[in-house]
C-alpha positions in Angstrom: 0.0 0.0 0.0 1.0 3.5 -1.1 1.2 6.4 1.0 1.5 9.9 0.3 1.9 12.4 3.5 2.1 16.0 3.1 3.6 18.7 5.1 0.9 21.5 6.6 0.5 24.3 4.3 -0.4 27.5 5.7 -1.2 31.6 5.4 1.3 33.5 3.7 1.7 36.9 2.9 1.9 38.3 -1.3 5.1 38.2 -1.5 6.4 35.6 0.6 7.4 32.3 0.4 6.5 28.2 1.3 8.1 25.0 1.0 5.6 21.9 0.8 7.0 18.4 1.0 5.0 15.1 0.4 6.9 11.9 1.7 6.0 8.7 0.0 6.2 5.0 1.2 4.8 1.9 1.0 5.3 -0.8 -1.4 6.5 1.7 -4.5 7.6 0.4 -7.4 8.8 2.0 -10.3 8.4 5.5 -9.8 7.7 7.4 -13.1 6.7 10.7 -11.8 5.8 13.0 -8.7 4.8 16.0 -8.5 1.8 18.3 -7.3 -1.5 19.7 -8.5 -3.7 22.1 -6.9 -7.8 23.1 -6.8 -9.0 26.5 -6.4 -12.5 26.9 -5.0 -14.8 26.5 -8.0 -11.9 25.8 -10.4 -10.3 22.4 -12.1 -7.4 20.8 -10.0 -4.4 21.8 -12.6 -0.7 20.6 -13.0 1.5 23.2 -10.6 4.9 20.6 -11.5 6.6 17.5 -11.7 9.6 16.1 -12.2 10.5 12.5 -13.3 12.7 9.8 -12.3 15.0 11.1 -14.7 14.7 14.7 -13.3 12.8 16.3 -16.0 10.8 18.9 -14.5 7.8 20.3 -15.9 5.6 23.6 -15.1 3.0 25.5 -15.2 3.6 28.5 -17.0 1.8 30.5 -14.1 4.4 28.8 -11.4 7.8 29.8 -13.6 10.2 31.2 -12.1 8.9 30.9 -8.9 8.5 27.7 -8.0 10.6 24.9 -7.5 10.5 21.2 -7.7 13.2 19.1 -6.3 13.1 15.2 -4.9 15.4 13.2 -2.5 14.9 9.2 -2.7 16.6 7.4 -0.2 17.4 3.7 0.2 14.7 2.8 2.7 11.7 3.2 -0.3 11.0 6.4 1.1 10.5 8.8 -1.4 10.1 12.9 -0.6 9.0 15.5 -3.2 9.3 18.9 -2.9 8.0 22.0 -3.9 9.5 25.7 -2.9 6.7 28.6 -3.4 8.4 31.8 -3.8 7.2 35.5 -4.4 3.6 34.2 -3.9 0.4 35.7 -5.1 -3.2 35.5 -4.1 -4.1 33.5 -7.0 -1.7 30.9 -5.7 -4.2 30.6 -3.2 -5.8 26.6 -3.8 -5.5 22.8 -2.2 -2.4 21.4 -2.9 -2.2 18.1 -3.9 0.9 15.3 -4.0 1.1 13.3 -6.6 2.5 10.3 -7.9 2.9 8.0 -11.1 4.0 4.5 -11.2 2.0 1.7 -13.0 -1.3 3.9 -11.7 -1.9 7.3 -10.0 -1.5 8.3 -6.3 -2.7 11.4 -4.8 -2.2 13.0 -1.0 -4.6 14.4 0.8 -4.3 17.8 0.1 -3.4 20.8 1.5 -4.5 24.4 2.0 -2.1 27.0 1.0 -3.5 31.0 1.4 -1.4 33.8 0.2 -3.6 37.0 1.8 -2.1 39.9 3.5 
């Protein structure tokens, strides 16, 4: 079994910045992808990044340049992804969800992340 925990989001100010984690365990096997969406009140959940096994990293163009995805695997199967928030904005403002691909899709529970002065 698969499971996906997420670090506490939080209220930030425009402006500031946010570092989300997601830790991964259970029985993984081949990871292909991880990464995080996120869900705005009455909106879609949409891609925010990913990156690959491979490190390929991918974005949304709203999220360039100021956010970051990086991973760490270690040898005990525990997998982390991260995902620095800089200079953030009011429209960052959504759930944030984990994600991971191996032979099928994985997703955390989400968290809240509120950029408001």
């Amino acid at each position: 079994q698969v499971r996906l925990v997420e670090s506490e989001g939080g209220l930030v100010q425009p402006g500031g910045s946010l570092r989300l984690s997601c830790a991964a365990s259970g029985s993984i096997f081949s990871i292909n992808t991880m990464g995080w969406y996120r869900q705005a009140p009455g909106k879609q959940r949409e891609l925010v990044a990913t990156i690959s096994i491979g490190g390929t990293t991918n974005y949304a163009d709203s999220v360039k340049g100021r956010f970051t995805i990086s991973t760490i695997s270690r040898d005990d199967a525990k997998n982390t992804v991260y995902l620095q928030m800089s200079s953030l904005k009011p429209e960052d403002t959504a759930v944030y969800y984990c994600y991971l691909k191996t032979f099928r899709d994985y997703w955390g529970q989400g968290t809240q992340v509120t950029v408001s002065s």
